[in-house]
N, C-alpha and C positions, 0 to 999 in steps of 0.2 A: 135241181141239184141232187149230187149222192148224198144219201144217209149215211153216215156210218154204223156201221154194223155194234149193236152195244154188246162187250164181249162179259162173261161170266167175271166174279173175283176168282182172282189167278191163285189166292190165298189155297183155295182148298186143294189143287194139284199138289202141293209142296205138302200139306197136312195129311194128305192121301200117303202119298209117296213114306212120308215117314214115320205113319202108322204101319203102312205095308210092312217096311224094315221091322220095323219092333217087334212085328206081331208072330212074322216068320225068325226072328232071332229067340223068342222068347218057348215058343210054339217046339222049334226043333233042337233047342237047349234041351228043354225040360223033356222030348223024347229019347234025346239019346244020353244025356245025365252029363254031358260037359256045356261049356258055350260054343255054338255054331255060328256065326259069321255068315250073311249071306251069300258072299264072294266063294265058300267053300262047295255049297251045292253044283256049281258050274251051269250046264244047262239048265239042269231043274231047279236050282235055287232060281235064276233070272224067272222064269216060267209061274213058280209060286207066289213071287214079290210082283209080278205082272197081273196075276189074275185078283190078290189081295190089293191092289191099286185101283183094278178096276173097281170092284165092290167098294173098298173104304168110297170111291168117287160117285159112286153112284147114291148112295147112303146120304152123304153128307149133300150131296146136292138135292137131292131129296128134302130130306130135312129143313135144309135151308128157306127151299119152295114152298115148306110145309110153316116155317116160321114165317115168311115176307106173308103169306096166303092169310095166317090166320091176324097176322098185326095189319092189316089194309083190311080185314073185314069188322075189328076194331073203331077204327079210325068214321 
């Protein structure tokens, strides 16, 4: 029989993603001295909230590996 494939928690995409927003809204407020909006950068803003997606995503999955690793060496 197939196995099913066991897929990651879906949680941390959606935590990624909306640490991205914040980080690039907070980030380029505080350089240009109003609030920025990510939707205002056009290409570049999508391009900066993409590459901070990827990092929060990788971080946290990280992390995560680095939590389940050391509670199963616990146990």
């Amino acid at each position: 029989m197939a196995e099913e494939k066991r897929k990651g928690p879906r949680h941390i995409g959606l935590i990624s993603l909306a640490g991205a927003f914040v980080t690039y809204t907070l980030i380029f407020s505080l350089l240009t001295g109003h609030l920025v909006t990510p939707f205002e950068g056009k290409g570049f803003g999508f391009l900066v909230i993409l590459l901070l997606y990827v990092v929060f995503r990788v971080v946290l999955t990280f992390a995560l590996w680095l939590w389940v690793r050391s509670s199963v060496r616990k146990s």
